[in-house]
C-alpha positions as a printed Julia matrix, in Angstrom:
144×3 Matrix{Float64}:
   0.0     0.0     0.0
   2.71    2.22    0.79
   3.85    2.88   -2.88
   0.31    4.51   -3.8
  -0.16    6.48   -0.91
   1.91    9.16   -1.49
   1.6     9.38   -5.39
  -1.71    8.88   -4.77
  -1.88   12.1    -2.49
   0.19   14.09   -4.75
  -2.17   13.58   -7.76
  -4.86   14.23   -5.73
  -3.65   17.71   -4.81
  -1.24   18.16   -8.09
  -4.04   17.44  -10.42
  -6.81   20.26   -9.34
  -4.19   22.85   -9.5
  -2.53   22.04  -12.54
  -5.67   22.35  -14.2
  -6.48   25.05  -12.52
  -3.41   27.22  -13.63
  -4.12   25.95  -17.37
  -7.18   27.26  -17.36
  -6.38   30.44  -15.9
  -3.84   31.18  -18.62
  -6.06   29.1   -21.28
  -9.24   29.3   -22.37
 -10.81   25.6   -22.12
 -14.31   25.24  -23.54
 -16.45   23.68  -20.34
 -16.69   20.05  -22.22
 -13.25   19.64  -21.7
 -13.85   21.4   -17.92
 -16.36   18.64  -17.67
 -14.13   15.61  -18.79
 -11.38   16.71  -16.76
 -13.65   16.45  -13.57
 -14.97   13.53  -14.89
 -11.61   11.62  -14.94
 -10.56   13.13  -11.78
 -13.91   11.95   -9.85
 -13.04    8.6   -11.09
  -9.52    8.66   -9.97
 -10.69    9.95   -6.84
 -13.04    7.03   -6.12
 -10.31    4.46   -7.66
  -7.5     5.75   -5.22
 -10.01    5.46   -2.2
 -11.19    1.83   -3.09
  -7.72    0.68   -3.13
  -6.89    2.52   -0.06
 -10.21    1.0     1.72
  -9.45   -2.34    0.61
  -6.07   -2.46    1.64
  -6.58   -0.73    4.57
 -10.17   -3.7     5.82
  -7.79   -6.76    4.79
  -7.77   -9.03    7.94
  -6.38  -12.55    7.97
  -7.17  -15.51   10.91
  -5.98  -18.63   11.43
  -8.42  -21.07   12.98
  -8.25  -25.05   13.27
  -8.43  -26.12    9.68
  -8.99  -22.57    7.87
  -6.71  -19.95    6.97
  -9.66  -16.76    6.78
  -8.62  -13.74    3.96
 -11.46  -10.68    4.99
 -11.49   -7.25    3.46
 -13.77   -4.6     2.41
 -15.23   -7.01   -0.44
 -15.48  -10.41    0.95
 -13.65  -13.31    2.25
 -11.79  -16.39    0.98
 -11.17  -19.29    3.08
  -8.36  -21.47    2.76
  -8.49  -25.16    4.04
  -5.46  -27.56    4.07
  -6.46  -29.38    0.95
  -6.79  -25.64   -1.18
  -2.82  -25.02   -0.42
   0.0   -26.15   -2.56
   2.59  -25.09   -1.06
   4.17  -22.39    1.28
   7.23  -20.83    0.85
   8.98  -18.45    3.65
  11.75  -16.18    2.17
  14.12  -12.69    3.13
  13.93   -9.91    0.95
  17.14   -7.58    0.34
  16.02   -5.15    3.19
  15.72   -8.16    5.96
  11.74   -8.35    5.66
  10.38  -11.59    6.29
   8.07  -13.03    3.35
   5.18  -15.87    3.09
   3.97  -16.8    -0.14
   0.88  -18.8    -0.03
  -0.07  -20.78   -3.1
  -3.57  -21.76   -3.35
  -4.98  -23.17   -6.27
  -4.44  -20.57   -8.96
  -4.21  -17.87   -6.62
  -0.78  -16.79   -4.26
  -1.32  -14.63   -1.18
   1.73  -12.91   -0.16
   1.5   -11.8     3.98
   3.99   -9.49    4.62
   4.45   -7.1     8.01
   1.61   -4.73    6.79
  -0.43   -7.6     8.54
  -0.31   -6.46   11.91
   0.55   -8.35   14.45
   2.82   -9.56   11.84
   4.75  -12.33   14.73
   1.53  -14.0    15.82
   0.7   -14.45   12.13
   3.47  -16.03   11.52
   3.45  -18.39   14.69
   0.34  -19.44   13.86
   0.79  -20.18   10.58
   4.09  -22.0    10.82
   1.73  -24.14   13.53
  -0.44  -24.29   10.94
   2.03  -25.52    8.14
   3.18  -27.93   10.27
  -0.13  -29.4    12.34
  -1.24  -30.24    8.66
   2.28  -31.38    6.53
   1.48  -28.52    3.89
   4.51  -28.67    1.68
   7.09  -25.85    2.81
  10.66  -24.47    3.12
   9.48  -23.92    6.88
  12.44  -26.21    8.1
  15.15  -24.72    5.79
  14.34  -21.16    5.88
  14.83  -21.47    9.44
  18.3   -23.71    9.39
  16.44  -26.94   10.72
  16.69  -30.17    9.82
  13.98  -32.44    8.81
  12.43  -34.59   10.68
């Protein structure tokens, strides 16, 4: 979420007063006026949606379901919907899970707060129900 935020507040301010100052110095017929706010009204309500759905997106781990909630729904996740799991470092230390479900992967990342419990209860998870991973050499383990 963080890269749309601010680009996503600049063209929300930038926008209005660009225009604005072009019409100031230029003449625009009010059609153009009209599309202008037309596409910026859209915008507007895209950049919020995003922001709202990112913002609602919940996840829970419960006995045999891995819950996904937002804004718009929820998808739930039982041991015999996941492939595989893979843990993994990016270059600036942040801890990674990709979740492959069917045709779908779920990445859960520290914007999922708390961010440790999630990942204690899903490595439980992984684990409780032999859901292929790289749990044990992510972590420097050996295999049981």
């Amino acid at each position: 979420m963080k890269p749309i935020v601010i680009p996503g507040i600049l063209y929300l301010i930038l926008y209005p007063v660009l225009f604005a100052s072009i019409s100031f110095f230029i003449s625009l017929p009010d059609l153009y006026l009209l599309v202008l706010a037309g596409i910026y009204a859209v915008t507007v309500l895209v950049i919020l949606t995003i922001w709202l759905t990112a913002k609602s997106k919940r996840i829970a781990i419960t006995g045999n379901t891995i819950i996904f909630r937002s804004l718009f729904g929820k998808r739930v996740l039982e041991p015999k919907d996941i492939r595989k799991t893979a843990f993994f470092w990016t270059k600036k230390n942040e801890e990674i899970v990709l979740i492959k479900a069917g045709k779908k992967v779920y990445y859960l990342t520290d914007h999922y707060f708390p961010y440790n419990e999630l990942l204690t209860d899903l490595e439980e998870y992984i684990a409780n129900h032999h859901i292929r991973s790289n749990l044990a050499a992510h972590y420097g383990l050996k295999e049981a």
